[in-house]
TIMI-2910 file (N, C-alpha, C, CB; in pm, 1 decimal, decimal comma, always signed):
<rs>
+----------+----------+----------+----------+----------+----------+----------+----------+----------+----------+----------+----------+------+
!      n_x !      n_y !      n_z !     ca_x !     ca_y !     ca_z !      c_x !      c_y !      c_z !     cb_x !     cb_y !     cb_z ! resn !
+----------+----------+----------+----------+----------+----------+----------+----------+----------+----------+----------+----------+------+
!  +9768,1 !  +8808,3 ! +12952,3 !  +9738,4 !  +8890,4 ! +12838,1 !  +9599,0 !  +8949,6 ! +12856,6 !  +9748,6 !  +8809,0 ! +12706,7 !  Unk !
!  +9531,1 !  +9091,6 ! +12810,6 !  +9465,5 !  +9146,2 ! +12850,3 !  +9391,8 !  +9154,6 ! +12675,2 !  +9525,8 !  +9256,7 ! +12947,3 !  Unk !
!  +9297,9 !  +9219,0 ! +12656,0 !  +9181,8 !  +9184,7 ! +12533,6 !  +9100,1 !  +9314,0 ! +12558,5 !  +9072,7 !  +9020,2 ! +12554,3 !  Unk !
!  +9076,9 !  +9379,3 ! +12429,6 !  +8974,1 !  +9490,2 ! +12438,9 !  +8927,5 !  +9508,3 ! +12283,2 !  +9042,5 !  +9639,2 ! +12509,2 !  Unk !
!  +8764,0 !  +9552,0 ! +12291,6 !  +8704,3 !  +9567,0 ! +12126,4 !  +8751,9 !  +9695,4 ! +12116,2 !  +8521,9 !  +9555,4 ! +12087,0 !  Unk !
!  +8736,1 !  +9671,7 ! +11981,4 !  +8785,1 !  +9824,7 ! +11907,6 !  +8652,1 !  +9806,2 ! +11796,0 !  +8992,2 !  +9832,6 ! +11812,7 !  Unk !
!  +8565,4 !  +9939,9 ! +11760,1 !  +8501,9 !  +9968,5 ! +11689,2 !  +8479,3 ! +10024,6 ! +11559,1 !  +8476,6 !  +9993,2 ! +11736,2 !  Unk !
!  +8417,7 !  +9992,9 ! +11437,2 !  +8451,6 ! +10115,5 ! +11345,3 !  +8259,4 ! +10128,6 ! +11304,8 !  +8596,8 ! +10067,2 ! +11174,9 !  Unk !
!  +8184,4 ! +10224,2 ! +11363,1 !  +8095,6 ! +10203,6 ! +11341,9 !  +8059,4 ! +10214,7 ! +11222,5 !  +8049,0 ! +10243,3 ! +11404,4 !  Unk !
!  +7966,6 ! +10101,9 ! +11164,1 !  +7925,2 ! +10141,9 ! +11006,6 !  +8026,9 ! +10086,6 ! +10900,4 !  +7922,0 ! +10313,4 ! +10985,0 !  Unk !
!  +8155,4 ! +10021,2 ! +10937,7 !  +8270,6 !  +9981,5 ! +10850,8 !  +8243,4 !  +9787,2 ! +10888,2 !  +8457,6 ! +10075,3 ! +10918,0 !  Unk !
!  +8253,4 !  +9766,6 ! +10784,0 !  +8296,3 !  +9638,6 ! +10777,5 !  +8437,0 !  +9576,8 ! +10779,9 !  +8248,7 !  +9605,2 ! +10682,9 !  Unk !
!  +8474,5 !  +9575,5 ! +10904,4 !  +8644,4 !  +9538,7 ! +10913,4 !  +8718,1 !  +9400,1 ! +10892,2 !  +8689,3 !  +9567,8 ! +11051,3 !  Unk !
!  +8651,3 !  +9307,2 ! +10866,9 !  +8661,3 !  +9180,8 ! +10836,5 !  +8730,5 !  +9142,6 ! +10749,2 !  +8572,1 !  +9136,7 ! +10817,7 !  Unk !
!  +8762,5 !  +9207,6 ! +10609,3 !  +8823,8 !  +9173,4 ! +10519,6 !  +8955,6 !  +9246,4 ! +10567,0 !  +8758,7 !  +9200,3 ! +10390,7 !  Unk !
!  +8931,6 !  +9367,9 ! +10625,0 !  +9079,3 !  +9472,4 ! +10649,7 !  +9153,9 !  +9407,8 ! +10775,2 !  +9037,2 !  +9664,1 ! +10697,0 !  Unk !
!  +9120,3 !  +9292,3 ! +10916,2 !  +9179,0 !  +9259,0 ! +10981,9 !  +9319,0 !  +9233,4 ! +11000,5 !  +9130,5 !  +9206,7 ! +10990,7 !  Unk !
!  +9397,1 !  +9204,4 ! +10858,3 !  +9541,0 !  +9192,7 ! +10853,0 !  +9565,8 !  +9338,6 ! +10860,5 !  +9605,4 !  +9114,2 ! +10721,9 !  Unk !
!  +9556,1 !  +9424,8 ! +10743,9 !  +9615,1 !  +9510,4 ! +10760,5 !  +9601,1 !  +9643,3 ! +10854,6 !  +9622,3 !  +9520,8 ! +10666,4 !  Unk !
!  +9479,8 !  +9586,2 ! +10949,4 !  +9472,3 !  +9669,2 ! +11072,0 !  +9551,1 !  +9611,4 ! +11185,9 !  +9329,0 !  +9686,3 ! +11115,6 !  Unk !
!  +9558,2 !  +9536,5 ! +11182,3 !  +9664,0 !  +9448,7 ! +11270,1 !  +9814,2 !  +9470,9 ! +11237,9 !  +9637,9 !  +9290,1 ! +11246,8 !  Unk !
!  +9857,1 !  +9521,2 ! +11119,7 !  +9986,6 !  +9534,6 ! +11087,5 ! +10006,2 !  +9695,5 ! +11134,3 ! +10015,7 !  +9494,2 ! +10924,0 !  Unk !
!  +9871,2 !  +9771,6 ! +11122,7 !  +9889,1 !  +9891,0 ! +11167,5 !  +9947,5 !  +9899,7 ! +11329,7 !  +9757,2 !  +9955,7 ! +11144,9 !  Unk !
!  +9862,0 !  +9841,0 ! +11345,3 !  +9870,9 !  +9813,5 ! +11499,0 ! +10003,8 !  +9754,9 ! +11580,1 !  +9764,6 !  +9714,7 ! +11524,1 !  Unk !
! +10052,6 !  +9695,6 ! +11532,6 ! +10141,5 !  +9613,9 ! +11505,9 ! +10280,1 !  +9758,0 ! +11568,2 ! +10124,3 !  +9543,4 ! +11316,5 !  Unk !
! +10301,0 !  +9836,0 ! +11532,6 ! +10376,4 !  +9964,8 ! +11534,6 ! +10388,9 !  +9989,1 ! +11676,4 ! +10306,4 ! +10087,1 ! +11457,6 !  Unk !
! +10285,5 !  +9938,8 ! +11776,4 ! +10305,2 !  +9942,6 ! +11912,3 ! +10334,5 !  +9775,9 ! +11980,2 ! +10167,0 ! +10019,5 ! +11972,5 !  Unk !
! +10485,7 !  +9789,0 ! +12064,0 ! +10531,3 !  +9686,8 ! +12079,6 ! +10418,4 !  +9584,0 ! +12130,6 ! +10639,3 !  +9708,3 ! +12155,4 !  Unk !
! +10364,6 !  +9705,8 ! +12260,3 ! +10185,5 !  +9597,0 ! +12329,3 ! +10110,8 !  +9564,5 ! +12295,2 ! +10089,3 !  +9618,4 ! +12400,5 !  Unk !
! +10104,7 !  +9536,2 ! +12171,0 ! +10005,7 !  +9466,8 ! +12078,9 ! +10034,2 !  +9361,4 ! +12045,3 !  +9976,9 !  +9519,0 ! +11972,5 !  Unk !
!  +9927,4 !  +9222,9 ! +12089,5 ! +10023,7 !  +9071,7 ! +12068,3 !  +9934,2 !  +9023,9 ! +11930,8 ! +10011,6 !  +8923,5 ! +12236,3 !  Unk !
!  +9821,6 !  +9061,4 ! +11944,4 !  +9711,6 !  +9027,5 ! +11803,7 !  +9595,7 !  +9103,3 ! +11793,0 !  +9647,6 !  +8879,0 ! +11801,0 !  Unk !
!  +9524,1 !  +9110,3 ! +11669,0 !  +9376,2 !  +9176,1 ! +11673,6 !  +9298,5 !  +9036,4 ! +11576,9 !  +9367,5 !  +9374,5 ! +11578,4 !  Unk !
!  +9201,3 !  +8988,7 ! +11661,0 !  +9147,5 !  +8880,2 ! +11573,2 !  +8976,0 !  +8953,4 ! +11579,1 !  +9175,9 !  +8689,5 ! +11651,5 !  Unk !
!  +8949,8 !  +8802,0 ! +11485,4 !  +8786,3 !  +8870,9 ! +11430,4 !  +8720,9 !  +8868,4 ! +11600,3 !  +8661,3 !  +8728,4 ! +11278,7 !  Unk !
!  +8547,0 !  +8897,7 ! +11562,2 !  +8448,9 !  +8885,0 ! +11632,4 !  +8333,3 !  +8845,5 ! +11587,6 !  +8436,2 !  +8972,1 ! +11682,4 !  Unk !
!  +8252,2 !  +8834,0 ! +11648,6 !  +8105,9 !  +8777,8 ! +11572,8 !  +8002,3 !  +8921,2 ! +11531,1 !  +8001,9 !  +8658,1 ! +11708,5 !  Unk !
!  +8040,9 !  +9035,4 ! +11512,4 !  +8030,3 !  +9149,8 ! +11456,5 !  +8100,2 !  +9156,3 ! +11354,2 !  +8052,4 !  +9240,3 ! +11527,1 !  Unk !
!  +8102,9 !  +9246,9 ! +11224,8 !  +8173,3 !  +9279,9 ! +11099,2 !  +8228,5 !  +9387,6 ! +11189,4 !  +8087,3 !  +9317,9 ! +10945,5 !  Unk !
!  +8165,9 !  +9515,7 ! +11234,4 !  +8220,5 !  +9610,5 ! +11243,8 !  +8314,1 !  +9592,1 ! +11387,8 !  +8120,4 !  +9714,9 ! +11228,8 !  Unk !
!  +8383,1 !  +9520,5 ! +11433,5 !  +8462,0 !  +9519,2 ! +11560,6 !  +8517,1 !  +9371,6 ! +11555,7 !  +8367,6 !  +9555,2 ! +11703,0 !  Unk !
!  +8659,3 !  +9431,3 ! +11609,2 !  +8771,1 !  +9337,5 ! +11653,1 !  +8802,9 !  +9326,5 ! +11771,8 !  +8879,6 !  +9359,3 ! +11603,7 !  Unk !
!  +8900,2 !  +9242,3 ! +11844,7 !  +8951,2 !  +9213,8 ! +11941,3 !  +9101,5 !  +9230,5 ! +11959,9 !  +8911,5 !  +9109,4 ! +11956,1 !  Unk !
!  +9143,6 !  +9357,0 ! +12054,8 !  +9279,6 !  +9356,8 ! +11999,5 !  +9327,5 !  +9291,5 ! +12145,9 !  +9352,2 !  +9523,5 ! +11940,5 !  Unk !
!  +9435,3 !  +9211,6 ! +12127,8 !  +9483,3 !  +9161,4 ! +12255,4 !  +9643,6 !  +9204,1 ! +12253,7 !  +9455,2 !  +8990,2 ! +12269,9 !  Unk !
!  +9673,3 !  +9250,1 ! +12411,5 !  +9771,4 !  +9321,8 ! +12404,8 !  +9859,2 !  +9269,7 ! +12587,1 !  +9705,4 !  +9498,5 ! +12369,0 !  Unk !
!  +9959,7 !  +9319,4 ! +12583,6 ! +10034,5 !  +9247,7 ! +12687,0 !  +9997,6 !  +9300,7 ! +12799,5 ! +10175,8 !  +9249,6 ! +12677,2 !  Unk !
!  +9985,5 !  +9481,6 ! +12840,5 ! +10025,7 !  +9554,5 ! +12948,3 !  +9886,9 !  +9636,4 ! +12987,0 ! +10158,6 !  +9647,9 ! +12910,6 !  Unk !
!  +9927,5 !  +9741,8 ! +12960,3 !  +9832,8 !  +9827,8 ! +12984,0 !  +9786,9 !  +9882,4 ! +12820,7 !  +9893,2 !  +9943,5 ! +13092,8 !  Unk !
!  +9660,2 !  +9947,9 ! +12829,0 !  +9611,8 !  +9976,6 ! +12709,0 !  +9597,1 ! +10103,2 ! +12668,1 !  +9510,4 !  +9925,6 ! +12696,1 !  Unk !
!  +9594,5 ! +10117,1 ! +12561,1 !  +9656,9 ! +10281,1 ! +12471,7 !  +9568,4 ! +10344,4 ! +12363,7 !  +9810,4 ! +10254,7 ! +12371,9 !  Unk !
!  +9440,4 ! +10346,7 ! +12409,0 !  +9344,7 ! +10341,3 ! +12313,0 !  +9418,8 ! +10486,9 ! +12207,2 !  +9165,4 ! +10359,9 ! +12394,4 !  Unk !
!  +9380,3 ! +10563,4 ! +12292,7 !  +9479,6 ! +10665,3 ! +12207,4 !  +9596,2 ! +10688,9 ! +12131,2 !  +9506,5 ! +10724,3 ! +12255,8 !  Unk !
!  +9651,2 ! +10584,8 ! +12147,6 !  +9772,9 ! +10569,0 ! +12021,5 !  +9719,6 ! +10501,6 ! +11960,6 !  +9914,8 ! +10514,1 ! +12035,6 !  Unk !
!  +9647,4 ! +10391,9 ! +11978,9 !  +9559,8 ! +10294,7 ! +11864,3 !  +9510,5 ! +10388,8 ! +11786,2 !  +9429,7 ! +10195,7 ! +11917,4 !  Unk !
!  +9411,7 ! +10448,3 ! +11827,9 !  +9315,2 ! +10499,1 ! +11763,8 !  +9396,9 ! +10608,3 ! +11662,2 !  +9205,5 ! +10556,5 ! +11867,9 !  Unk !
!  +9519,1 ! +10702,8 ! +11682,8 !  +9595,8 ! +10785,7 ! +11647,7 !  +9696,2 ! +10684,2 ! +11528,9 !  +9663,3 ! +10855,1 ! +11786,0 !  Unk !
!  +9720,0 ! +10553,2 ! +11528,7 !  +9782,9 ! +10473,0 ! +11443,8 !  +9703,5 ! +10426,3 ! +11311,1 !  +9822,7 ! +10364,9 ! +11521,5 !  Unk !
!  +9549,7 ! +10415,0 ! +11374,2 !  +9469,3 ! +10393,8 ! +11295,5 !  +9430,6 ! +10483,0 ! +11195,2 !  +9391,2 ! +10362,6 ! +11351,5 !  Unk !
!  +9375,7 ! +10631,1 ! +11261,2 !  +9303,4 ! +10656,8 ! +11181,1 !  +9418,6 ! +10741,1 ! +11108,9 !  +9171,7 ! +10709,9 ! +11227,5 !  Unk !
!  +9584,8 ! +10770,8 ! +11140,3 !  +9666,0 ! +10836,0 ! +11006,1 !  +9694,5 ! +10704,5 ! +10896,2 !  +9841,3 ! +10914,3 ! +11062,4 !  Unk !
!  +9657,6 ! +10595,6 ! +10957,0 !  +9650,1 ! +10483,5 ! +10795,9 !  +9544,8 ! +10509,0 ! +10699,0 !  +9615,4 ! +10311,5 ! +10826,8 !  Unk !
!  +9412,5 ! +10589,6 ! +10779,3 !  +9330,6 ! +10636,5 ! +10706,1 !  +9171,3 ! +10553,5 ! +10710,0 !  +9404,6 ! +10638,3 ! +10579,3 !  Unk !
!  +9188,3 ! +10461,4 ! +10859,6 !  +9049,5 ! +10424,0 ! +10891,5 !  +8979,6 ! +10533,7 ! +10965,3 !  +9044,8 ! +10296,6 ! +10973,7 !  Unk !
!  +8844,6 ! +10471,4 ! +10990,3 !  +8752,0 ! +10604,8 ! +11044,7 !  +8801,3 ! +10545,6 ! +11186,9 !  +8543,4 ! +10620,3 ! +11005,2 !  Unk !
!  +8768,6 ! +10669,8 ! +11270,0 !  +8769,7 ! +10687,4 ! +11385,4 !  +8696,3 ! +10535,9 ! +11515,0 !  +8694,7 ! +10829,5 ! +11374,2 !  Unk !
!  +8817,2 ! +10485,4 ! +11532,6 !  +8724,7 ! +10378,4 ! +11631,5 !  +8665,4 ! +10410,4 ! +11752,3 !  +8797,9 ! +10269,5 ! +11676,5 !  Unk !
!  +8587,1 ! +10331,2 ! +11788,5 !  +8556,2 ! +10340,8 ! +11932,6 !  +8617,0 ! +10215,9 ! +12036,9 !  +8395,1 ! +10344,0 ! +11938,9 !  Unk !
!  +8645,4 ! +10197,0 ! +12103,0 !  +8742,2 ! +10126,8 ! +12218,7 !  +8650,0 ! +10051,4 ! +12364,2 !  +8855,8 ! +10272,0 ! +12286,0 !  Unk !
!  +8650,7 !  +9946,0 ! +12352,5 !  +8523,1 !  +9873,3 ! +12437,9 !  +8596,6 !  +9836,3 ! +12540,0 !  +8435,8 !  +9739,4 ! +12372,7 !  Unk !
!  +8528,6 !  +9791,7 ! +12643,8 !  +8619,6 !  +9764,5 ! +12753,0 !  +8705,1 !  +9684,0 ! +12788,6 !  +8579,5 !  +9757,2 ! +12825,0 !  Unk !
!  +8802,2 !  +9672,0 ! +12895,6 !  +8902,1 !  +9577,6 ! +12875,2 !  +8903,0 !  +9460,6 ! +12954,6 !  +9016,0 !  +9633,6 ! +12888,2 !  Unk !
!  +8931,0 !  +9323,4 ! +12935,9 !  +8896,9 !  +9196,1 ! +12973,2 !  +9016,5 !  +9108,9 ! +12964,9 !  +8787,6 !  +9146,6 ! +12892,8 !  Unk !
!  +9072,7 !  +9078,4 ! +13037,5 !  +9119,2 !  +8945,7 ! +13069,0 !  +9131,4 !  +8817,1 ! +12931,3 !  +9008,9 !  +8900,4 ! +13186,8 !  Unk !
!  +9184,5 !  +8809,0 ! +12862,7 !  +9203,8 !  +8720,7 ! +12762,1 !  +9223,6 !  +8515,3 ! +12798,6 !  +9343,1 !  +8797,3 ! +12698,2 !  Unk !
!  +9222,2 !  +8503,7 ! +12691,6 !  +9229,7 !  +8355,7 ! +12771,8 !  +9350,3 !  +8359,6 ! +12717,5 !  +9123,6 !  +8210,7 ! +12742,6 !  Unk !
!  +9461,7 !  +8260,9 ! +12774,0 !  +9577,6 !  +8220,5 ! +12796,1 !  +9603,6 !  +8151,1 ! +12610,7 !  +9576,8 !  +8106,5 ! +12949,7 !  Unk !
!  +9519,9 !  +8089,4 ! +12628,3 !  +9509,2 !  +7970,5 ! +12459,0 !  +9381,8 !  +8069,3 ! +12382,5 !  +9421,4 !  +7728,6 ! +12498,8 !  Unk !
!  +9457,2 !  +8152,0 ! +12257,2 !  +9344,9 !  +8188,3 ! +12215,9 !  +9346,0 !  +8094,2 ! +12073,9 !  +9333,2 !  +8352,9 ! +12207,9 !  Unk !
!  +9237,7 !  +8091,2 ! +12002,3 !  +9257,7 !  +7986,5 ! +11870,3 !  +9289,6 !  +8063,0 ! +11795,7 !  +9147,4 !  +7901,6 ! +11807,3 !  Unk !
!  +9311,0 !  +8209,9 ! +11792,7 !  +9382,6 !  +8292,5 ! +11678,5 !  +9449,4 !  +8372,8 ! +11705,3 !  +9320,8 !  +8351,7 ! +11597,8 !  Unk !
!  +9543,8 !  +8312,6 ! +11799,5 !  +9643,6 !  +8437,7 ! +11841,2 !  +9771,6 !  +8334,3 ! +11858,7 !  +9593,2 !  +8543,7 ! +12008,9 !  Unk !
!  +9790,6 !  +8273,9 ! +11738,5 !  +9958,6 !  +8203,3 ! +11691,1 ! +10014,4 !  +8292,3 ! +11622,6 !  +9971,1 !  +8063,6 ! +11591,2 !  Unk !
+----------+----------+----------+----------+----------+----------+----------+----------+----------+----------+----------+----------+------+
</rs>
């Protein structure tokens, strides 16, 4: 499984994590988006290859601001929030 931040600069996404994750959710390669030790950025972890551009295109017609997309990393196998 592969792992990449997603940004919303200036937004506090912490409380919205479910229902950005359900957004997200709409693309099969998406396995979870959990918190980070930032408010404004998550961790979306995904199976294959990555699609910032449909993310970002899923996101912002739900009506978030425009993310930014951090680089992509190798996930750990056991994550503690990705049941």
């Amino acid at each position: 499984m592969n792992s990449c931040t997603v940004r919303f600069a200036d937004h506090d996404v912490r409380a919205e994590r479910g229902s950005i994750r359900w957004e997200l959710f709409l693309d099969w390669n998406i396995r979870d988006v959990v918190l980070t030790d930032r408010p404004d950025t998550l961790r979306i972890l995904f199976r294959e290859r990555p699609d910032p551009p449909a993310w970002s295109k899923l996101l912002t017609d739900a009506g978030y601001p425009q993310p930014a997309f951090g680089s992509v990393e190798d996930a750990p196998s056991e994550h503690p929030m990705a049941a």
